[in-house]
VOPAGU-2260 file (C-alpha; in pm, 1 decimal, decimal comma):
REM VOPAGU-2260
SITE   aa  ch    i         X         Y         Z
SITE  UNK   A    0    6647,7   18656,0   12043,8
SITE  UNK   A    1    6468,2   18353,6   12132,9
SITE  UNK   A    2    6456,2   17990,5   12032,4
SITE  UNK   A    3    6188,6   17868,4   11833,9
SITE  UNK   A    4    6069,1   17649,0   12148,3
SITE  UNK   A    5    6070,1   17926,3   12366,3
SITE  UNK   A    6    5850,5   18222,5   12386,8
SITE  UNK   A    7    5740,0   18440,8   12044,0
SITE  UNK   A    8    6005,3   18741,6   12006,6
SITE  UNK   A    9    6002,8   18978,7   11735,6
SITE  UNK   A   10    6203,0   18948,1   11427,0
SITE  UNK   A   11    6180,1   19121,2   11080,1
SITE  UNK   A   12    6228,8   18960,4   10730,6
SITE  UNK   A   13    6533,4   18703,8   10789,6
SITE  UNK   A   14    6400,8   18385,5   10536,6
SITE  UNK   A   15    6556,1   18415,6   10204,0
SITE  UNK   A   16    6328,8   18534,4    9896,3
SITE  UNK   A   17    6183,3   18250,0    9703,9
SITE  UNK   A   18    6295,6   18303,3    9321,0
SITE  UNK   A   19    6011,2   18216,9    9159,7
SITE  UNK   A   20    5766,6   18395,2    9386,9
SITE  UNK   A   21    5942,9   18699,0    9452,9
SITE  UNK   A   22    5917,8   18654,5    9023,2
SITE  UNK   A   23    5530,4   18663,1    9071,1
SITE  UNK   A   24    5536,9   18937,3    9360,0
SITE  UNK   A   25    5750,2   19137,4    9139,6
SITE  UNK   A   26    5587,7   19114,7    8829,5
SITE  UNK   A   27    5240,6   19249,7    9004,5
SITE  UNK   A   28    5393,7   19523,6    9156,9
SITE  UNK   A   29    5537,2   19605,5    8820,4
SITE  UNK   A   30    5167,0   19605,9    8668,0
SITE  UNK   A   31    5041,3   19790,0    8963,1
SITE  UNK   A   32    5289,9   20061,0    8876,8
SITE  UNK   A   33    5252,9   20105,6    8515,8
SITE  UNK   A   34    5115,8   20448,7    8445,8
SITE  UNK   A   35    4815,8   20498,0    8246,3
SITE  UNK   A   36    4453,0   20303,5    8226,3
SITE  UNK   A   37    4615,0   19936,0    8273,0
SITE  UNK   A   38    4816,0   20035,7    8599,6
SITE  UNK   A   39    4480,8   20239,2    8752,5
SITE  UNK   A   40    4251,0   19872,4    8684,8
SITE  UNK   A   41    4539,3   19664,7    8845,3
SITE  UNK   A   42    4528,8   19881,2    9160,2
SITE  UNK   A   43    4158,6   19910,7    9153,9
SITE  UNK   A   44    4153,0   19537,0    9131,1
SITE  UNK   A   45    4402,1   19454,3    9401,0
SITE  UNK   A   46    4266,5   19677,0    9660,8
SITE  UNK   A   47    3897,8   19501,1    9595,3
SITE  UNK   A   48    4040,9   19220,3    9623,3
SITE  UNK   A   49    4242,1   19313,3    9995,5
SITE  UNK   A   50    3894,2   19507,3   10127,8
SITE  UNK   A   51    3658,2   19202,7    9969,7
SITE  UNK   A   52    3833,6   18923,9   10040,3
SITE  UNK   A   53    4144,8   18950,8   10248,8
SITE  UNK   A   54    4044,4   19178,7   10545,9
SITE  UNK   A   55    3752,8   18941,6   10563,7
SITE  UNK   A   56    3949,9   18628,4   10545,3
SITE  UNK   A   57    4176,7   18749,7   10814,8
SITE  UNK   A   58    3934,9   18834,7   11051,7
SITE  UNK   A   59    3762,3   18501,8   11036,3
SITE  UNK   A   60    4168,3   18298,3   11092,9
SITE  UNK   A   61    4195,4   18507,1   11345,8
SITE  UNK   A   62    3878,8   18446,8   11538,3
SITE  UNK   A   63    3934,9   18090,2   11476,1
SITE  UNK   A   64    4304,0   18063,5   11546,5
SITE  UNK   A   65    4287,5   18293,1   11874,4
SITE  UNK   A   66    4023,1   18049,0   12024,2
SITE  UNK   A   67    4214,7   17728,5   11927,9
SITE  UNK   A   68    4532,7   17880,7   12111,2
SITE  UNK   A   69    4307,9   18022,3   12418,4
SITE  UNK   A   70    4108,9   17699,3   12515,8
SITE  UNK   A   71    4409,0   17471,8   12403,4
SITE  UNK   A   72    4224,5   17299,3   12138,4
SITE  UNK   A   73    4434,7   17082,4   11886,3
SITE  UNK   A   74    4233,7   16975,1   11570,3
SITE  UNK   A   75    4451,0   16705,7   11506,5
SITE  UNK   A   76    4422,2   16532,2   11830,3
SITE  UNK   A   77    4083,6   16562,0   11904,7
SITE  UNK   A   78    4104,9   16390,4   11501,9
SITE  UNK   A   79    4301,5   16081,3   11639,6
SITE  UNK   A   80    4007,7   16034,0   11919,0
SITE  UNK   A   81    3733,5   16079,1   11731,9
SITE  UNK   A   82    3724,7   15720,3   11632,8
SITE  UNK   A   83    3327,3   15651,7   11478,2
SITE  UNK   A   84    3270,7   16032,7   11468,0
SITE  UNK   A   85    3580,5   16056,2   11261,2
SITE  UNK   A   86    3410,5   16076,8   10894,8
SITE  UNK   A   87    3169,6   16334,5   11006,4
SITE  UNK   A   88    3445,9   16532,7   11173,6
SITE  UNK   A   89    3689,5   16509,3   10875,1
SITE  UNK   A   90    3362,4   16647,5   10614,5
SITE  UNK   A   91    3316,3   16936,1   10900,2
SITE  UNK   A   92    3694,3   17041,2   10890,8
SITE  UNK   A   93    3675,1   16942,6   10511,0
SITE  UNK   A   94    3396,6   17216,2   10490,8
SITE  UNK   A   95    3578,5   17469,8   10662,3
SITE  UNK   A   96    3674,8   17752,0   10457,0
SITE  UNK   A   97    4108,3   17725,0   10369,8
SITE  UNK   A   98    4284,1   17392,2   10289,3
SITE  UNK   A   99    4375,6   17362,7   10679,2
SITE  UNK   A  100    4124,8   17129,2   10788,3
SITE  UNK   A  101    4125,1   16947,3   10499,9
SITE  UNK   A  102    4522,3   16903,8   10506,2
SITE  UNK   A  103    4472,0   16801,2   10898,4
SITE  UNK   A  104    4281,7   16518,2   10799,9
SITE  UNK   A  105    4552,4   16388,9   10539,4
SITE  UNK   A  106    4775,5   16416,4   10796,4
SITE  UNK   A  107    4602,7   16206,4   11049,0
SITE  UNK   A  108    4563,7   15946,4   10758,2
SITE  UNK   A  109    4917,0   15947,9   10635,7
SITE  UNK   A  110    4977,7   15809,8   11037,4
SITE  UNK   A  111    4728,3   15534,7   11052,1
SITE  UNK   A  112    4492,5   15758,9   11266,7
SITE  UNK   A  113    4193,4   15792,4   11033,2
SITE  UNK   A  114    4014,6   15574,5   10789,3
SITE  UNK   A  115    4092,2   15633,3   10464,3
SITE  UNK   A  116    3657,6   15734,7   10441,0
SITE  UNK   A  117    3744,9   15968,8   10650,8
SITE  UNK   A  118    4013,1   16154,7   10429,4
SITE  UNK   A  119    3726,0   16111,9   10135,1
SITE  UNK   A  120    3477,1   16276,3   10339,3
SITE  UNK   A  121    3750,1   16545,6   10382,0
SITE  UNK   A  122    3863,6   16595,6   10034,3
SITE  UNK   A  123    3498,5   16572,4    9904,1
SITE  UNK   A  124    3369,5   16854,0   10141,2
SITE  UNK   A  125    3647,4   17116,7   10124,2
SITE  UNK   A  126    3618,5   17359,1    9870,0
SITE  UNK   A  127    3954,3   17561,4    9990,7
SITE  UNK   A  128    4025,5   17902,8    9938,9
SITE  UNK   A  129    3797,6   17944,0    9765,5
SITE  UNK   A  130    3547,2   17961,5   10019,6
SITE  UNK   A  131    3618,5   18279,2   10136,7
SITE  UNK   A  132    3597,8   18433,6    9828,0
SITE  UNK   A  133    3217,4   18317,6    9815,3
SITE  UNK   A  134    3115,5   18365,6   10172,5
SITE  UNK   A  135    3266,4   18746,2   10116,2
SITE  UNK   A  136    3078,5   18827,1    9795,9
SITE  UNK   A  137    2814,7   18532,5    9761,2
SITE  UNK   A  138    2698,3   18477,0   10118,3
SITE  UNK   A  139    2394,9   18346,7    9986,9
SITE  UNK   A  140    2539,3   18081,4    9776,5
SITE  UNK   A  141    2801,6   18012,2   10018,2
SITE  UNK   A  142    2500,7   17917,4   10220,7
SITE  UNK   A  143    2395,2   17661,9   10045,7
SITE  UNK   A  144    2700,3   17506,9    9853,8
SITE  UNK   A  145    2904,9   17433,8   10250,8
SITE  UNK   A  146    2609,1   17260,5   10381,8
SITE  UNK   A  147    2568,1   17087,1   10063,9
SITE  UNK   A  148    2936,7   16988,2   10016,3
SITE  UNK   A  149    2930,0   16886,5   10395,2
SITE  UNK   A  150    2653,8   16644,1   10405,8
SITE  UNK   A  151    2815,4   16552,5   10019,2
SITE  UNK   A  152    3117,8   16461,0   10256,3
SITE  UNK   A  153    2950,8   16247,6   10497,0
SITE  UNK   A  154    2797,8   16017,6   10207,0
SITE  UNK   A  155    3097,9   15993,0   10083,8
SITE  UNK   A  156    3311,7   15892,8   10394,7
SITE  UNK   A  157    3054,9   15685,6   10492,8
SITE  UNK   A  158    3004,3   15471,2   10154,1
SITE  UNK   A  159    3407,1   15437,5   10129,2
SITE  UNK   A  160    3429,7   15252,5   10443,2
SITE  UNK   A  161    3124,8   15100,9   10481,5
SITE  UNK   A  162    3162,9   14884,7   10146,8
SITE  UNK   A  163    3598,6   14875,3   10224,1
SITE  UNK   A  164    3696,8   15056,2    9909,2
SITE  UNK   A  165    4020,6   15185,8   10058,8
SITE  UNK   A  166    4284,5   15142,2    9793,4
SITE  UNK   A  167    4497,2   14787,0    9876,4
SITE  UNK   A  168    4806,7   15004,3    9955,2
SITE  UNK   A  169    4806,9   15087,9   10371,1
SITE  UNK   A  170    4904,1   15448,9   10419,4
SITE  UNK   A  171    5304,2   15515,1   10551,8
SITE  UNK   A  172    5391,5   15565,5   10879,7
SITE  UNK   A  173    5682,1   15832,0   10783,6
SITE  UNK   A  174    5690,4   16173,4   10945,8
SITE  UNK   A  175    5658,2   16449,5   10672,1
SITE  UNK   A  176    5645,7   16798,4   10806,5
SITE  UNK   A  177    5349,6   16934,6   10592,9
SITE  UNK   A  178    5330,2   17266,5   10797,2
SITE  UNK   A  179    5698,7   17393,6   10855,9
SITE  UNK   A  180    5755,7   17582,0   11197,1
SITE  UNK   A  181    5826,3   17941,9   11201,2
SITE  UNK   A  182    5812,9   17978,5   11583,4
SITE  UNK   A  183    5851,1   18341,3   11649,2
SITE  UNK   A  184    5591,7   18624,5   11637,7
SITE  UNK   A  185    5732,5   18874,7   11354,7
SITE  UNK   A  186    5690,1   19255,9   11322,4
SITE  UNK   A  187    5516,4   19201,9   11011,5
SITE  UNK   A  188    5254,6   19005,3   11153,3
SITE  UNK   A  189    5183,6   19298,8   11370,0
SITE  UNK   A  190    5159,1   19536,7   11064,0
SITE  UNK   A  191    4953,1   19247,4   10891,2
SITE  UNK   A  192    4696,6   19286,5   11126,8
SITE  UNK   A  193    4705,3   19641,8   11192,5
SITE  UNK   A  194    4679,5   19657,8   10822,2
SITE  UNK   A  195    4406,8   19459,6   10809,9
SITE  UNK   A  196    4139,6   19595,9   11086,8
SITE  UNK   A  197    4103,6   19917,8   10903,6
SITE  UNK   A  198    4035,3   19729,5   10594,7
SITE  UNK   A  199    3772,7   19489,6   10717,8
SITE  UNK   A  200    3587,1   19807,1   10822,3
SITE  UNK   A  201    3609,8   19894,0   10507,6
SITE  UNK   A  202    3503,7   19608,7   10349,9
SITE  UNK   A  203    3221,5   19570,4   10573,3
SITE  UNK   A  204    3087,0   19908,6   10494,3
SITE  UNK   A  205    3145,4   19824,2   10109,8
SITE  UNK   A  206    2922,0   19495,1   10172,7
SITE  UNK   A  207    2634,4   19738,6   10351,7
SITE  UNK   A  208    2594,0   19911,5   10032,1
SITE  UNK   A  209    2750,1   20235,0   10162,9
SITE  UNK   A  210    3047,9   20356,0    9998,4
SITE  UNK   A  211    3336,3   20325,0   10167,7
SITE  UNK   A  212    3534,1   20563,0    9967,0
SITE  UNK   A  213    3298,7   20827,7   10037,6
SITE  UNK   A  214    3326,3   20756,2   10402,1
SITE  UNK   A  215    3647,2   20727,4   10481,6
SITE  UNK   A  216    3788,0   20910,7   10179,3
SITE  UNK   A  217    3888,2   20737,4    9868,1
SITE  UNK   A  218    4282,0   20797,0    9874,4
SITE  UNK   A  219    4220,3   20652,2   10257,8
SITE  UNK   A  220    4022,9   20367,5   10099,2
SITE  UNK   A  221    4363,0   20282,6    9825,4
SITE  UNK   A  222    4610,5   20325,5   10066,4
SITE  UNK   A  223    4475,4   20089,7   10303,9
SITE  UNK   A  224    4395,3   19842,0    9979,5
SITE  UNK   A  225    4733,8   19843,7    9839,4
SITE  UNK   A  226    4951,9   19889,7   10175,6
SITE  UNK   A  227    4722,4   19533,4   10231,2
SITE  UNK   A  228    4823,1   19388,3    9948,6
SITE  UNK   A  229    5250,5   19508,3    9910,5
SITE  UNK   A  230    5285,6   19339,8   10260,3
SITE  UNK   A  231    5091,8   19024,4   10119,2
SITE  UNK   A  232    5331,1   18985,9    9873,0
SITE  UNK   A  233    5615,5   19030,6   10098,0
SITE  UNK   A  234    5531,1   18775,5   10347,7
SITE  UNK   A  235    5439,6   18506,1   10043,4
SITE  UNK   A  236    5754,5   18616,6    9844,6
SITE  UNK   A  237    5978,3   18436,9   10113,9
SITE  UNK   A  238    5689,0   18209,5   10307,1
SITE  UNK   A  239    5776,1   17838,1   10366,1
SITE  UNK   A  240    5350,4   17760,0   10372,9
SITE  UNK   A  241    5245,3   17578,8   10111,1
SITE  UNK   A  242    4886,2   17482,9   10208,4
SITE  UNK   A  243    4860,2   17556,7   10609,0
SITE  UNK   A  244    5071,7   17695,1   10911,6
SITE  UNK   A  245    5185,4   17488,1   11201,4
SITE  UNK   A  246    4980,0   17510,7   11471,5
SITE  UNK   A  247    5259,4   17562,9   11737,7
SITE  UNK   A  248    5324,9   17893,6   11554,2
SITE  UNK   A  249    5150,2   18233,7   11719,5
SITE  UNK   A  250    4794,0   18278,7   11578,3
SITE  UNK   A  251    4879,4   18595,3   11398,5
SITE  UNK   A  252    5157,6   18481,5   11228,1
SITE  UNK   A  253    4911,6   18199,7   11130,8
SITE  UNK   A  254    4667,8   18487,2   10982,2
SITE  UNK   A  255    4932,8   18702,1   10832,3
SITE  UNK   A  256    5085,8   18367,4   10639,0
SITE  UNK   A  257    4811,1   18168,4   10518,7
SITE  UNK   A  258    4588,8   18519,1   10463,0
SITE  UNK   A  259    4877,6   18645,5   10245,8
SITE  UNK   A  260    4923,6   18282,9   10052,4
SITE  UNK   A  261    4488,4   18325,1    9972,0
SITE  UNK   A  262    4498,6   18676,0    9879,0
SITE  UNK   A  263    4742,1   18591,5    9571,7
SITE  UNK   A  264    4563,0   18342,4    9449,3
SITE  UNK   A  265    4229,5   18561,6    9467,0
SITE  UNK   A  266    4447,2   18880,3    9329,2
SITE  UNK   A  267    4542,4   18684,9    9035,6
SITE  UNK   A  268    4171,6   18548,3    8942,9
SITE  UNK   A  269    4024,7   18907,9    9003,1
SITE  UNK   A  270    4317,0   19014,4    8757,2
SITE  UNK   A  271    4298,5   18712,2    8479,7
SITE  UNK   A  272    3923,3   18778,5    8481,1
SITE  UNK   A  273    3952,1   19124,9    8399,9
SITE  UNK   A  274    4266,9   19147,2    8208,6
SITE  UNK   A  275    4064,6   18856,4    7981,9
SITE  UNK   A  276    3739,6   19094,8    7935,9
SITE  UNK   A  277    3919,2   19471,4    7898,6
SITE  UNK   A  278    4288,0   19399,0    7684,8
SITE  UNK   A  279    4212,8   19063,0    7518,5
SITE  UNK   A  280    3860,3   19129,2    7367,0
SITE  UNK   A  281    3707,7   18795,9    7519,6
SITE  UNK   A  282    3311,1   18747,3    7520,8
SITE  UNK   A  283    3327,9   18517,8    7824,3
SITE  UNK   A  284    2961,0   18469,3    7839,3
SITE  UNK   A  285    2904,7   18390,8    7458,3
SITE  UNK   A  286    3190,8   18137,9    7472,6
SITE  UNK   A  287    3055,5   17967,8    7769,9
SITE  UNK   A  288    2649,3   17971,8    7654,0
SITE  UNK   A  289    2824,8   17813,1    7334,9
SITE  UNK   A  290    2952,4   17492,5    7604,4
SITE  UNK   A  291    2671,4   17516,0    7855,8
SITE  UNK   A  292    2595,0   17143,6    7898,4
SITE  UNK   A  293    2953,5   17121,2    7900,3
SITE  UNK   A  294    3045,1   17387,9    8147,6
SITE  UNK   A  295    2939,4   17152,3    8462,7
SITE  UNK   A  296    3170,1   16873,4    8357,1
SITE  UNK   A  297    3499,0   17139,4    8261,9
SITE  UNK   A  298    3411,8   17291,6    8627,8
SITE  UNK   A  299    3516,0   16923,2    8790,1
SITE  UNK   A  300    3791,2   16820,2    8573,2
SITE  UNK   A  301    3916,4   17172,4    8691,3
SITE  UNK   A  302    3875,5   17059,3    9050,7
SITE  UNK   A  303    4123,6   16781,6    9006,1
SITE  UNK   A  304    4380,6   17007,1    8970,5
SITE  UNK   A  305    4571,4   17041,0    9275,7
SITE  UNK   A  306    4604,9   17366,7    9439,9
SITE  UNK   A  307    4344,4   17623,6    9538,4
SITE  UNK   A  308    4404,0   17867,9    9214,8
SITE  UNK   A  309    4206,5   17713,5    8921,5
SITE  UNK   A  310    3931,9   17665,9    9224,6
SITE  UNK   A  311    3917,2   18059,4    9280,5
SITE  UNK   A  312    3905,9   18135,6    8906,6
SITE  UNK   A  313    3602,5   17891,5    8871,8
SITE  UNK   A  314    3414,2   18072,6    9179,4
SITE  UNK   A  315    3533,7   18414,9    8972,2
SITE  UNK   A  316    3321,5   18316,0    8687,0
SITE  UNK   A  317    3017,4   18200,8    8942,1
SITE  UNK   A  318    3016,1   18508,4    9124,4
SITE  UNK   A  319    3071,6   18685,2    8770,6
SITE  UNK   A  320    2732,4   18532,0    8604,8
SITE  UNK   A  321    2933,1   18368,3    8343,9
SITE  UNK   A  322    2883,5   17975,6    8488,9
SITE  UNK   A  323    2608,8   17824,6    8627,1
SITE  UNK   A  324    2528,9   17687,1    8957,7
SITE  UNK   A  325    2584,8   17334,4    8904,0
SITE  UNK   A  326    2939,9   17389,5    8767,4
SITE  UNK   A  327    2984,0   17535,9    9094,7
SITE  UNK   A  328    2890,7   17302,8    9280,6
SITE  UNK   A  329    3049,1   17041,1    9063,2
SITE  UNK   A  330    3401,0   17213,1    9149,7
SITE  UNK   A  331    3349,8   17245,0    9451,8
SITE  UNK   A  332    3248,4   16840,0    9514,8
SITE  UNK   A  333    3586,6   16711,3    9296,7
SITE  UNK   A  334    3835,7   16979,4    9425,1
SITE  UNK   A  335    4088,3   16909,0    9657,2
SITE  UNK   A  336    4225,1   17229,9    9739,6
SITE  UNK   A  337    4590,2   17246,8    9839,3
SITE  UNK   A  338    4530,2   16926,7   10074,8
SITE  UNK   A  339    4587,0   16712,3    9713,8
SITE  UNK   A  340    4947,5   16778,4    9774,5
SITE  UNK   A  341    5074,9   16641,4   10108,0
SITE  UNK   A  342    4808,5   16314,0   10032,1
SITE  UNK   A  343    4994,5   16266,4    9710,3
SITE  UNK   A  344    5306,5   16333,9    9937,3
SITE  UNK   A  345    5211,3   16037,9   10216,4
SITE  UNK   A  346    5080,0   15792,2    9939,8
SITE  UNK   A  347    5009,7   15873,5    9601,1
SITE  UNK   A  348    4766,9   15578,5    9525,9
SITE  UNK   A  349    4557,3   15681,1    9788,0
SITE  UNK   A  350    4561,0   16086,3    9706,9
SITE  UNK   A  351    4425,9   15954,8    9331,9
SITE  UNK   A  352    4150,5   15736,5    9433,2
SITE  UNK   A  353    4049,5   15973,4    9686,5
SITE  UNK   A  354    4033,4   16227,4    9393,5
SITE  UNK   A  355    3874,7   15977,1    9119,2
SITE  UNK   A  356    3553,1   15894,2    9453,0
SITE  UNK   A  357    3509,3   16269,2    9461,7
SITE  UNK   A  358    3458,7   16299,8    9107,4
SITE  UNK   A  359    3136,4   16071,1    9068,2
SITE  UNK   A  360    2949,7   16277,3    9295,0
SITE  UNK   A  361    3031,2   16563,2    9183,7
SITE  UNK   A  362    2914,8   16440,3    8863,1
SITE  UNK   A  363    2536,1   16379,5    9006,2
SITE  UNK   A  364    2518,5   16643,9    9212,8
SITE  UNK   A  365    2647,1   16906,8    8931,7
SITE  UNK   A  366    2452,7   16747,5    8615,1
SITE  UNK   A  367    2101,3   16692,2    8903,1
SITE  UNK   A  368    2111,6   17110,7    8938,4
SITE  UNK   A  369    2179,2   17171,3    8617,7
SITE  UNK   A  370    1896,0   16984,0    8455,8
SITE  UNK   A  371    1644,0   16957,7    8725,8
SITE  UNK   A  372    1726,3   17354,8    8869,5
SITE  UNK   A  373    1873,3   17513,4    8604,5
SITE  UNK   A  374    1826,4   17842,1    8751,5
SITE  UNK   A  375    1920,3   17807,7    9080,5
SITE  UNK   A  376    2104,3   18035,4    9263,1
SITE  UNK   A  377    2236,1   18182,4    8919,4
């Protein structure tokens, strides 16, 4: 067996479980297996989720992450020479769907390589995970809200450092490994991927209109689905990546980790959604129509919560009918995604003013659609 500096080998599972997500892995197998009605919507639900979103997810890392390692291209250098291109670079990897881009940027800022406009422009444009959730069921919106929160970005970035509103604190020099090394290709990256061709060609016949069930047979169809989804859960159950992989690491261990760390957060919004409407009697759309002018300004304080998985249940709702376009897009402006966490990691005054700029124009933006297009892309 290899080094980790040396060429990928092949090992199996040898991290150690993590306790409290092999608690969450667990306890969605356990629904998944319970007989009756609620066990046959919890499958249902997580193989959607795999052919929908997953398959489609891993794909596009893979594309991207297989060109990056072919033509030797390093984000995070080319970040550190971008020098006056640097705020409209950090809103285009900002605007990129994942946290990656976004955390790349906090990176470069937590070593004195990027103004601190830049990492505005980055937080401001990203809307995380949750952007492959829309491009794989809402193309259309997703075609206007990643433009939008790109150009959002640039504003931003632009405003920050051209009227020197960086917070009075200079960012720290110290080396924090934000994306731990793995180093070796693993067998279940292999049976990740193998895993996942089948189902984006399943998912792409879903998103034709044709029935993929039909096609390819509908026990085919759940096998694929839930196989998708049990190795998911096994790679995030004992996964050191909290928001991105290292970039020295193969590409499809790259895919298999960070597709596997998005497809729980987008099982357990399909699953909270629809647990919410079948077993708890909620009227989702009643409640909300009660809040309307409301809803736009819940969306954003939701987007200051760190992570990607309050993010994903907002988009839910969108692509559900039960919020509006503006709260949308009002998320999508004040979240952070996952990259909140190593910026409140490298300096914590700057992570919360970064946060706090993102928030006012999310505020116009939101509140301009919902009262001057209030029917826009609903």
């Amino acid at each position: 067996m290899t080094d980790s500096t040396s060429s990928p080998s092949l090992v199996g599972f040898g991290r150690p479980l993590r306790p409290k997500r092999l608690a969450v892995a667990a306890a969605l197998a356990v629904f998944a297996l319970v007989p009756g009605e609620f066990g046959a919507l919890t499958r249902e639900l997580m193989v959607d989720a795999y052919l929908a979103v997953s398959s489609f997810v891993a794909a596009t890392l893979l594309l991207f992450y297989g060109a990056e390692r072919l033509l030797g291209f390093n984000i995070g250098h080319v970040m550190n020479r971008a020098r006056a291109a640097q705020v409209p670079l950090a809103a285009l990897l900002g605007a990129m769907p994942g946290c990656g881009g976004a955390v790349v940027v906090v990176a470069a800022y937590g070593s004195g390589h990027v103004s601190f406009g830049a990492v505005v422009a980055a937080l401001t444009a990203t809307m995380g995970d949750a952007a492959f959730l829309l491009i794989a069921t809402r193309p259309d919106a997703a075609a206007v809200v990643l433009p939008l929160s790109f150009a959002i970005g640039i504003l931003s970035g632009w405003l920050i450092d051209g009227f020197r509103m960086a917070p009075a604190i200079a960012p720290t020099a110290r080396q924090t490994e934000i994306a731990p090394r793995i180093g070796r290709l693993r067998r279940r990256d292999m049976a990740f991927i193998a895993i996942a061709l089948p189902g984006l060609v399943m998912g792409i016949t879903d998103l034709t209109g044709a029935d993929a069930g039909a096609i390819f047979g509908a026990q085919t169809v759940a096998a694929v689905g839930l196989a998708g989804t049990a190795l998911a859960l096994a790679i995030w159950a004992n996964s050191p990546v909290t928001a991105m992989t290292n970039a020295a690491d193969a590409p499809l261990t790259r895919v298999a980790e960070e597709t596997s760390f998005i497809s729980i957060w987008v099982i357990a919004a399909f699953l909270a959604y629809d647990y919410a409407v079948a077993y708890a009697g909620l009227d989702l759309q009643a409640m909300f129509a009660a809040v309307a002018p409301l809803l736009p300004l819940i969306a954003i304080l939701v987007g200051f919560v760190p992570g990607c998985g309050p993010q994903v249940l907002v988009t839910t709702l969108y692509i559900n009918g039960l919020i509006p376009f503006a709260a949308l897009i009002g998320n999508v402006v004040s979240n952070d995604g996952d990259a909140l966490f190593p910026a409140i990691a490298l300096n914590p005054r700057a992570a919360i003013w970064a946060t706090v700029y993102s928030g006012v124009p999310a505020l116009i933006v939101a509140y301009g659609f919902y009262f001057l297009a209030p029917g826009f892309m609903n």
